[in-house]
N, C-alpha and C positions, 0 to 999 in steps of 0.2 A: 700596446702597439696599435697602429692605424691601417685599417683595412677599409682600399678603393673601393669605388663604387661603382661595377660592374653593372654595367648595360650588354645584353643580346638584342640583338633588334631583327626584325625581317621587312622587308618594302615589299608589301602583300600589290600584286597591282603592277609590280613594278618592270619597266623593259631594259633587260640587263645591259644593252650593250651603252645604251643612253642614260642609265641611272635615274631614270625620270618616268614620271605617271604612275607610283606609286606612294605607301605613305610608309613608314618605317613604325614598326609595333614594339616596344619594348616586354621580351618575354623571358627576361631573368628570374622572375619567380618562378618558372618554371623548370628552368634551370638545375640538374644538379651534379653534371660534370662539366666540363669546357676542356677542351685540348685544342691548342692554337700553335701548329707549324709555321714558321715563317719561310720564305722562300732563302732557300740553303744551298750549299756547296761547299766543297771540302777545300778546294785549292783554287790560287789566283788563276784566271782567264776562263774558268770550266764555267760551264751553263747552270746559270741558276734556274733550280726548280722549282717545280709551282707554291704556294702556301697553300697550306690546307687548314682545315678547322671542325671541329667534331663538337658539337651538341649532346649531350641527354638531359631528358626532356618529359618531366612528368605528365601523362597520358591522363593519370585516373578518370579526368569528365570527361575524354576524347575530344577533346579541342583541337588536339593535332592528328585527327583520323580524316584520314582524306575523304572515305566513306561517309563521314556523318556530314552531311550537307544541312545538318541544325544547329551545326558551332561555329563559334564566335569568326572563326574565318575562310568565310564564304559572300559570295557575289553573283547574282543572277543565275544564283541556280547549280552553279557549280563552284568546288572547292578551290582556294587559292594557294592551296599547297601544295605545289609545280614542281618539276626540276627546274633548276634555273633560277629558282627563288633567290634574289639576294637577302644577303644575311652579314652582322657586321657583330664586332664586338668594339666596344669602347668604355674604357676607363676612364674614373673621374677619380680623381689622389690629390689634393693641397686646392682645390680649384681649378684644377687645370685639366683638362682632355686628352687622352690619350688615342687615339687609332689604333687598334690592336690589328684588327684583321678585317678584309671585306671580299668576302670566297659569294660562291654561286652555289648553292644547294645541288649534289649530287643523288644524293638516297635520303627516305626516312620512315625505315620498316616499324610498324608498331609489333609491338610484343607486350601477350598478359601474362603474369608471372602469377596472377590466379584470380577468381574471381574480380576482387573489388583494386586491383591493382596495374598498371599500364605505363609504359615507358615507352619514347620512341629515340632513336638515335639520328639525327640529321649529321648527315657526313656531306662536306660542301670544300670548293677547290675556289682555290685563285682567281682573275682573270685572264691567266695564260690559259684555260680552259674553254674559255670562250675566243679568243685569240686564236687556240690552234684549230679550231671547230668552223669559223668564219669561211665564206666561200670565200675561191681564189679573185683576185680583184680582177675586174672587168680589162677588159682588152683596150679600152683607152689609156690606160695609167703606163701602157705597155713600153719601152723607151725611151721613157722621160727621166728629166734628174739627170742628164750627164754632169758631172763635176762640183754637184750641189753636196754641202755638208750631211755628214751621218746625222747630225739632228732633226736637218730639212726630211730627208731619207725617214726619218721616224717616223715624224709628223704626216705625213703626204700617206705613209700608207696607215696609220689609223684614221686620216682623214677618209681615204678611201674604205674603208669597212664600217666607217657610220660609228667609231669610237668615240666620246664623250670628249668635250675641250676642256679648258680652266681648271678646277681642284681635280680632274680625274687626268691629268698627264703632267709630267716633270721632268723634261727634255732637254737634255743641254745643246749647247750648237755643235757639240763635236771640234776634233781636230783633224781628221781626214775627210777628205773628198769620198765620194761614190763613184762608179760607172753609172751608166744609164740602165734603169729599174726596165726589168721582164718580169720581174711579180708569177714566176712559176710556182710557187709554192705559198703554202697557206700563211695567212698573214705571221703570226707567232716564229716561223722558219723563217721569214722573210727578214722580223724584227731581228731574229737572233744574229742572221747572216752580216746586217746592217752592225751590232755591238760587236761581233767577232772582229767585225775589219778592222773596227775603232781599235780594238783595245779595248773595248769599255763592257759595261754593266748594264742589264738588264735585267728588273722584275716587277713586279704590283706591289707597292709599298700597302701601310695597312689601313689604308684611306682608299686603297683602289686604286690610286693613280701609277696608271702607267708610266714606270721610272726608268731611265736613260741616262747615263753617267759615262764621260768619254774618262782615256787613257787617264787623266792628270786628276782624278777625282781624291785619290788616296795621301792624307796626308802623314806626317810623323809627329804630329799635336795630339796628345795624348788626353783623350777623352774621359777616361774613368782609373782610377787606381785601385786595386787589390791585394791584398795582403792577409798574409794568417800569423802577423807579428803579436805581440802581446795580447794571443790569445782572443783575438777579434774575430768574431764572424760574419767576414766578406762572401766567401765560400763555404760551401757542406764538401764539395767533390771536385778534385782537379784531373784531368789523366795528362801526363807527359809522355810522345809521341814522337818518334824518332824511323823514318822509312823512308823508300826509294822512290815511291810513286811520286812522289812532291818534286824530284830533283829534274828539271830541264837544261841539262850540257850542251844538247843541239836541236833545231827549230828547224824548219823548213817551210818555208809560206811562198808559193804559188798562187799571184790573185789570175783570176779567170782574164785570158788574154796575153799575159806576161810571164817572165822567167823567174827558175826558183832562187829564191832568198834566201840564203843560209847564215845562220847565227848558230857559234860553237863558245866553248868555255873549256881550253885545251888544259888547266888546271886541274878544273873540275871531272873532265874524263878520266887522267890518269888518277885523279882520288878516286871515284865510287864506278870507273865503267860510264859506259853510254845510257844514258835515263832511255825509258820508254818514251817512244814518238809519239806515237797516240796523235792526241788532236791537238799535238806540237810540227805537228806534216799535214798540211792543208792546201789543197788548190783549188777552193771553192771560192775563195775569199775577192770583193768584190769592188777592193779600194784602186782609188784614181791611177796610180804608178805604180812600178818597181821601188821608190825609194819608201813610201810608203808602206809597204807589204815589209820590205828590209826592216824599218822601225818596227813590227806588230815583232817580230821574230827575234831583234835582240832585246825587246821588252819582254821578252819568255824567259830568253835565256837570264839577263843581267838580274833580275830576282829572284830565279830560281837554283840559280847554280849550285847553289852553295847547301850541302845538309845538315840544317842546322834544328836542331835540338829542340822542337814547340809545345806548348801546351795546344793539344788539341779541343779540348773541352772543359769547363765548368758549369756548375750547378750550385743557385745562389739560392737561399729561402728567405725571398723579402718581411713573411711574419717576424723573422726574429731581429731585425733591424730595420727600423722605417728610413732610414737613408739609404738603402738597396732599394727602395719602390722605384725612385726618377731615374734609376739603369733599366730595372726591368722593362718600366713603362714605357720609358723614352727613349731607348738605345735605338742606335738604326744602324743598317749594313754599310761596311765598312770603316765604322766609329772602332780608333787605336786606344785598347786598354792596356796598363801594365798590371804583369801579375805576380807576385813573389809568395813563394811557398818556402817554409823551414821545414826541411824534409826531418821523419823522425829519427832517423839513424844518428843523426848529428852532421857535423860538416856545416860548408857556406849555405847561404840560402839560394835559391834559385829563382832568377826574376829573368823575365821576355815577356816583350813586344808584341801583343796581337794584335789580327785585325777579326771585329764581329762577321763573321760567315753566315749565321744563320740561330735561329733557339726556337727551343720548344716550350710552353708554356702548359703546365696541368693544375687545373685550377678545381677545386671544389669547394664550393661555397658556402657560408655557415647557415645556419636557419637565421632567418627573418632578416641575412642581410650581413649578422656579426661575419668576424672575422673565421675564416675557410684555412684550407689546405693548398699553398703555393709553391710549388719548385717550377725553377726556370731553368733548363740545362742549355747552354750558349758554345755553338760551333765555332772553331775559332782557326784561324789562319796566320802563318807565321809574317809577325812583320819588322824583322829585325835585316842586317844585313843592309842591300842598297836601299830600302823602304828607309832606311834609320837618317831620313834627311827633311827640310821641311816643307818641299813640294816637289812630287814627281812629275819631270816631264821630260818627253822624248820628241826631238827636234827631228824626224828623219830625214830633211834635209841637207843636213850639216854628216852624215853617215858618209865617208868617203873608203869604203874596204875596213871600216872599223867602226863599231857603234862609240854612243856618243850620249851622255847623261848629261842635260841640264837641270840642274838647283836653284 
């Protein structure tokens, strides 16, 4: 079996918001666990959360003791091992590069487990950490952007917080309009307020770049296949997931200034009852019209309605199959797998439609490099039902007292 080559890196030097004026230090030998959270979420429209990424980190010569201002990373006297350190991971498999994760340094307590021994843990977060932490943007910006696209609406306020351009943002143009930006709240609430209205997606991909994906990003092109037929192992662990929280019968979207928008699914009531409202009742939201707000609310309903039957999660171990490396490596959020399981009992097998949510990555490394210990457990979102088409899009203009699915 073929085992990646894993790079940790840290940009000692570096100023997190601009990705620049530092140098990146490869400290994999040092390395002897990795845990890399991706930015995740259980259900279509809910806010993705930050990615995280955790380090340990042998200590023994104190190289990573902030205290020893005699090792190898330090500069004019004082140590460069900050909060806010950037820190990256990136795989190399077949020649090819991988962007695992690129988080900002939160903690990294040293601890001697006895004399001649030292460990430290680096636990480090996303760029949504920096994001939500950014002052409020200056009172120039203050309403501007009447009728300008959710992308424009992106862009203009990373612009304003001094965020990075090119490889560090991934911005679609969006499908709805905005109102005009009052930037009351911190950038990251602002971004979110901005994907809420869309329909769309937002998180820091594992390059860093701030990622923006409107309504129609979601395809029914089926990215990766799985199976546990003739005794292949695709998967170690499936779980099949069956609950109410998932099921959206009625929406309610109120954009700030306008009347409420209600989308129902009178089917789906009398099968499962009224879904929980939750953050399916919103009057925050901050798109151009009423017809627009109408579309965010039967796009709630029209894929949600329905309770169907999902694989919420698997767990893959690339050591024992080198064609699982380019899923693990290279899977990205919202890439559609299919997964079929022969359940032990006997009977049919059971295959659906997901979409990637989110995965966890624990990686431990073998000495000098050989091949380590890899499970990936993958969050996963049903995408069967109206998703089972081959491009989603929601025309809310064409909404006349009835929603309205274009293919």
């Amino acid at each position: 079996m073929t085992w990646p080559t894993i790079q940790y890196q840290a940009a000692f030097g570096a100023y997190p918001f601009a990705f620049a004026g530092g140098t990146y230090v490869d400290l994999a030998a040092y390395v002897t666990q990795l845990t890399i959270i991706s930015p995740t979420r259980s259900r279509m429209l809910d806010t993705f959360r930050a990615g995280t990424m955790t380090a340990t980190l042998d200590n023994a010569d104190r190289r990573f003791d902030p205290t020893n201002l005699s090792g190898p990373y330090v500069s004019g006297g004082r140590s460069q091992i900050i909060p806010n350190l950037p820190v990256r991971a990136v795989a190399t498999y077949s020649a090819t590069n991988y962007s695992l994760s690129t988080c900002f340094r939160d903690s990294g307590g040293v601890t001697w487990a006895d004399p001649s021994w030292s460990e430290t843990v680096w636990a480090a977060t996303d760029g949504f950490k920096l994001l939500g932490r950014a002052p409020i943007a200056a009172s120039s910006f203050r309403g501007g952007g009447d009728g300008e696209q959710s992308g424009a609406r992106i862009n203009r306020i990373l612009d304003n917080m001094g965020w990075a351009g090119g490889a560090y943002r991934s911005v679609a143009t969006g499908l709805n309009r905005m109102q005009a930006s009052y930037l009351d709240m911190q950038p990251l609430q602002e971004l979110q307020l901005v994907a809420a209205s869309e329909g769309g997606e937002l998180w820091c991909a594992g390059n860093g770049a701030v990622t923006f994906k409107d309504r129609s990003y979601r395809t029914s092109t089926t990215s990766w296949t799985f199976s546990d037929a003739s005794g292949s192992n695709d998967y170690t662990d499936l779980e099949l997931s069956d609950d109410d929280d998932v099921i959206v019968n009625f929406a309610s979207i109120t954009r700030v200034g306008g009347s409420a928008q209600v989308a129902f699914d009178a089917t789906s009531q009398d099968s499962y009852g009224y879904s929980t409202t939750g953050q399916w009742q919103r009057t925050d939201l901050v798109m151009y019209d009423d017809a627009e707000a109408a579309g965010i609310a039967w796009l709630a309903v029209d894929v949600n309605a329905d309770s169907i039957v999902r694989f919420s999660s698997m767990t893959v171990d690339p050591t024992v199959n080198d064609a699982l490396w380019t899923f693990v490596l290279g899977m990205q959020l919202g890439d559609r797998v299919t997964i079929t399981k022969t359940p032990p009992g006997g009977g049919s097998a059971i295959t659906r439609k997901c979409f990637v949510e989110g995965w966890r990555h624990d990686i431990t490394p073998g000495n000098g490099g050989t091949q380590g210990v890899w499970r990936t457990e993958v969050i996963l979102s049903n995408a069967e039902g109206a998703w089972d088409d081959t491009f989603f899009v929601l025309d809310s203009s064409l909404l006349d007292g009835a929603h309205v699915l274009l293919w």
